[in-house]
C-alpha positions as CSV (number, residue, x, y, z in Angstrom):
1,X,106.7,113.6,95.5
2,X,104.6,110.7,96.7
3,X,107.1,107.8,97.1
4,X,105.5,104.2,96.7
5,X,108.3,102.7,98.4
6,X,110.0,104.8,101.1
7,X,113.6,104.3,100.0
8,X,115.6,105.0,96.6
9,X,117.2,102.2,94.7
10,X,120.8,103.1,92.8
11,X,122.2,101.1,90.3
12,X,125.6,101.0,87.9
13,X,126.9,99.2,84.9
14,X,129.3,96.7,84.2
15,X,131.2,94.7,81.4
16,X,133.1,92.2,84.1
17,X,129.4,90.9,86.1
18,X,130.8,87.8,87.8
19,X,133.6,90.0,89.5
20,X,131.0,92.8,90.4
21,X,128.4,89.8,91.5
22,X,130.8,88.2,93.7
23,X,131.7,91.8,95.9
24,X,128.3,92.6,96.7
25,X,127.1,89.1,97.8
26,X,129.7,87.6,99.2
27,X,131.9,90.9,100.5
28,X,129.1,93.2,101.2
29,X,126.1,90.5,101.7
30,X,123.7,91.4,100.0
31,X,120.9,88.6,99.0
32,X,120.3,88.4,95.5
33,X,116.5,89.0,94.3
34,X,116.4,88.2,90.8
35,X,118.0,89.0,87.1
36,X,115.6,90.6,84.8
37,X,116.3,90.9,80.7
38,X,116.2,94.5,79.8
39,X,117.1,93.9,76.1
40,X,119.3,91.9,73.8
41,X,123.0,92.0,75.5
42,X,121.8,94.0,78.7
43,X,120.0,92.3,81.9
44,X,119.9,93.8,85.2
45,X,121.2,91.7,88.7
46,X,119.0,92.5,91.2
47,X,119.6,92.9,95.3
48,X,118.1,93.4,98.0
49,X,119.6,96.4,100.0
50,X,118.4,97.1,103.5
51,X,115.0,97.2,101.1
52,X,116.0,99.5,98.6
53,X,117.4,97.7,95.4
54,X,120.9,97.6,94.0
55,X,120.6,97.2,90.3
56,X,124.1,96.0,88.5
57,X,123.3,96.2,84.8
58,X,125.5,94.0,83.0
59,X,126.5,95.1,79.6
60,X,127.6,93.4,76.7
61,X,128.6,96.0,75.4
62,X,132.2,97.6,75.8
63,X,131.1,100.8,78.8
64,X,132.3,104.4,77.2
65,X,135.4,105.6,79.4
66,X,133.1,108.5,80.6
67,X,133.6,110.8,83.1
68,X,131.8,109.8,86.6
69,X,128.8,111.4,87.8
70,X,128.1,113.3,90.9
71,X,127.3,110.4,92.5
72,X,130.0,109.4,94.8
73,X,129.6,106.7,97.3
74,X,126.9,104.5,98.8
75,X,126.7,104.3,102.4
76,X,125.1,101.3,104.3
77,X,124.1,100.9,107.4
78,X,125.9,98.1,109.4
79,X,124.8,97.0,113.1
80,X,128.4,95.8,115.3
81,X,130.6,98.6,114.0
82,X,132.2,101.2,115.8
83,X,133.8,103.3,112.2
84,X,133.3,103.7,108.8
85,X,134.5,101.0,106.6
86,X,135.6,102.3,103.1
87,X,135.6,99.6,100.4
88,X,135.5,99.7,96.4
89,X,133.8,97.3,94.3
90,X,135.9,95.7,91.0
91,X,134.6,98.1,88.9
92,X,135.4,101.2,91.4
93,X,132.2,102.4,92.6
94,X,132.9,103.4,96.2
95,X,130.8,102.0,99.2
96,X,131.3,102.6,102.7
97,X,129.7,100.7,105.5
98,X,129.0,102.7,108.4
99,X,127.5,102.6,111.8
100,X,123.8,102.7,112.1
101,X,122.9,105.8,112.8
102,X,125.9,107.7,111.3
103,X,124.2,110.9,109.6
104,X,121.2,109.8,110.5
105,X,121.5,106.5,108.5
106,X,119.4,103.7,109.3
107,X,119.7,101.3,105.8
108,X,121.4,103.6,103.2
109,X,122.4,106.9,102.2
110,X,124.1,108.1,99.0
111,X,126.8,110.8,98.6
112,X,126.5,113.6,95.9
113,X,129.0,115.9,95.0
114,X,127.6,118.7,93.5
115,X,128.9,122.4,91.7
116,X,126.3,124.3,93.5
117,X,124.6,123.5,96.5
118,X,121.9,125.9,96.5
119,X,121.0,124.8,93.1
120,X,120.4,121.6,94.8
121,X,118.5,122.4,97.6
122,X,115.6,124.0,95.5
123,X,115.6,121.1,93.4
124,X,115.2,118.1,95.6
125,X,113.0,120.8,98.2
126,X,111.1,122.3,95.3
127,X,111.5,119.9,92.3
128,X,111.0,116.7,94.2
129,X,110.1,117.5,97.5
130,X,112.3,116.3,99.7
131,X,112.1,117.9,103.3
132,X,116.6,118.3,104.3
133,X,117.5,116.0,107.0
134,X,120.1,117.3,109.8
135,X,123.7,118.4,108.6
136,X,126.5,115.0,107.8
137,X,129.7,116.2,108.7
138,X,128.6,120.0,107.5
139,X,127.2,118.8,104.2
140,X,123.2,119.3,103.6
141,X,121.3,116.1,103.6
142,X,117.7,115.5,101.9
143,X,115.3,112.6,103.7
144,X,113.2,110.1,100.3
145,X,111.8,108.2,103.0
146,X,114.8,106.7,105.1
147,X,117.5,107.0,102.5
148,X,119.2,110.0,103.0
149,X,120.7,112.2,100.5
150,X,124.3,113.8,101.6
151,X,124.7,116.8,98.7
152,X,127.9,118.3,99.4
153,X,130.2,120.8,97.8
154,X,133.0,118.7,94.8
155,X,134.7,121.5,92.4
156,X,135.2,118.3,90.7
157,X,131.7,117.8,90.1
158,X,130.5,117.1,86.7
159,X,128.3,119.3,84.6
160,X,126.0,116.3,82.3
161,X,127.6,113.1,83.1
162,X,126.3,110.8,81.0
163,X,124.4,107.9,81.4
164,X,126.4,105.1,80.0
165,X,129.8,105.1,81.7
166,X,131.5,103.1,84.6
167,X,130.7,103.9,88.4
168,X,127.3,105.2,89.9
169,X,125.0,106.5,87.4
170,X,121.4,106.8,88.6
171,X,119.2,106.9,91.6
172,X,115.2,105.8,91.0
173,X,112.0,107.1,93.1
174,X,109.6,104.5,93.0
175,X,106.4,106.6,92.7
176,X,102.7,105.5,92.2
177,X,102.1,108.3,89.1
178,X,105.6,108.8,87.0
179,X,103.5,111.1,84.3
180,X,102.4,113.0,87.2
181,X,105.5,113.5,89.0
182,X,107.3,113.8,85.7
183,X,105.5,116.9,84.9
184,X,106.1,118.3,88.4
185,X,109.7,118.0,88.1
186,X,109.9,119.6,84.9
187,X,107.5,122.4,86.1
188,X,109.5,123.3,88.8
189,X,113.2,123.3,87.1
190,X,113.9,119.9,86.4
191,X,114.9,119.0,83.0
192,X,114.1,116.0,80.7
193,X,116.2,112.9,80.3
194,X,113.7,110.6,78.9
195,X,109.7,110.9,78.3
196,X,107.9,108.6,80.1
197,X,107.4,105.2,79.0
198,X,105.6,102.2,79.8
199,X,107.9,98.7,79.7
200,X,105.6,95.8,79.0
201,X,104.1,94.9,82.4
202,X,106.9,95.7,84.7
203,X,107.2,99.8,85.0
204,X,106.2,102.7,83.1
205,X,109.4,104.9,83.9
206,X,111.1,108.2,83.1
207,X,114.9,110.0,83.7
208,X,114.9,113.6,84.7
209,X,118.7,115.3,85.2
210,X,119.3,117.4,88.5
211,X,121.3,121.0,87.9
212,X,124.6,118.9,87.3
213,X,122.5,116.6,84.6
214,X,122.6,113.7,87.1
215,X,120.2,111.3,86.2
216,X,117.1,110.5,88.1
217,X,114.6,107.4,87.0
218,X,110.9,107.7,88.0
219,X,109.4,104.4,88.2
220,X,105.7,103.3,88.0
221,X,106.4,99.7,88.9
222,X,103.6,97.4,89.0
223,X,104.2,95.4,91.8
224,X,104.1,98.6,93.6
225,X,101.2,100.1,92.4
226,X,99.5,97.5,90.9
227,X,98.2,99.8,87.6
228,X,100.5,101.4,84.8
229,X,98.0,103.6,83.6
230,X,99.2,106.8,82.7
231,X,97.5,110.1,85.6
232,X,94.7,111.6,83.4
233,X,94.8,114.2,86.4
């Protein structure tokens, strides 16, 4: 996979916004970028973190009590600590802020608890690319540019989480060819969330699900790449 921006963003939803706003800029720090309308009764927060980007999608909308995904915790990278520093957001999604370096962490990493780590490790090798990063703490660890993946054993992992629920829901690759990268995922044992699509003349993005079903978006986005055109390739 041919990342446009060497970093993945991770985002969550959330019925109580003011509450989640309030944690991750004034708690965690993290600068707000801008809020962009998705549709009528949702509109995404969006942050700047370490250069990847929090999204908190702010719903309307009652959020389904839905089991959580295999996405467990975001780690960030913190300069003037000597140990992690386990925190939770109002709406429970699980950070830590660790020192940098810690597994190899320079801005963020993202933990993943997973049924079957072999599974795993030919997808985000095969399916997406990804070369595996030194071992955190035992568990295997995936490098998208300097976010790195921790994919560890859970037997409480979930088999197709879905999307709309409370917690962490979905990582994006920002990619300069979704249609393209889309396919290859598919091709090489990914499976389909959502088809590609092009969103006015911000992104033309995609979902693919991971052997748990974890969701994956694909974005095209143009201030990235500067074109939204479909890969005729």
């Amino acid at each position: 996979m041919k990342l446009a921006k060497p970093r993945i963003d991770i985002g969550f939803a959330t019925n109580n916004a003011p509450a989640a706003l309030a944690f991750w800029q004034n708690e965690i720090g993290l600068p707000f970028d801008y809020t962009q309308p998705i549709r009528r009764g949702y509109k995404q927060h969006r942050h700047d973190l370490c250069g990847s980007i929090l999204k908190i999608n702010q719903l309307y909308e009652p959020l389904p009590d839905n089991p959580p995904s295999g996405y467990r915790e975001l780690l960030i990278a913190r300069d003037g600590i000597a140990a992690p520093q386990p925190m939770t957001d109002p709406d429970g999604n699980r950070v830590v802020l660790v020192p940098k370096g810690m597994f190899g962490i320079e801005r963020i990493g993202i933990r993943l608890g997973v049924r079957d780590v072999e599974a795993h490790r030919r997808f985000y090798s095969e399916a997406l690319g990804l070369p595996q990063g030194e071992p955190a703490d035992g568990a295997m660890t995936f490098l998208a540019g300097d976010t790195v993946l921790i994919v560890e054993q859970a037997a409480d992992a979930p088999d197709d989480a879905a999307f709309d629920g409370k917690g962490w829901r979905y990582i994006t690759f920002q990619v300069f060819e979704v249609d393209r990268e889309h396919a290859y995922v598919l091709a090489h044992g990914g499976r389909e969330a959502r088809a590609p699509v092009t969103l006015g003349s911000t992104a033309r993005i995609s979902m693919v699900r991971d052997p748990d079903g974890n969701w994956i978006e694909l974005s095209q986005r143009a201030s990235l790449t500067g074109s939204l055109k479909p890969s005729t390739a």
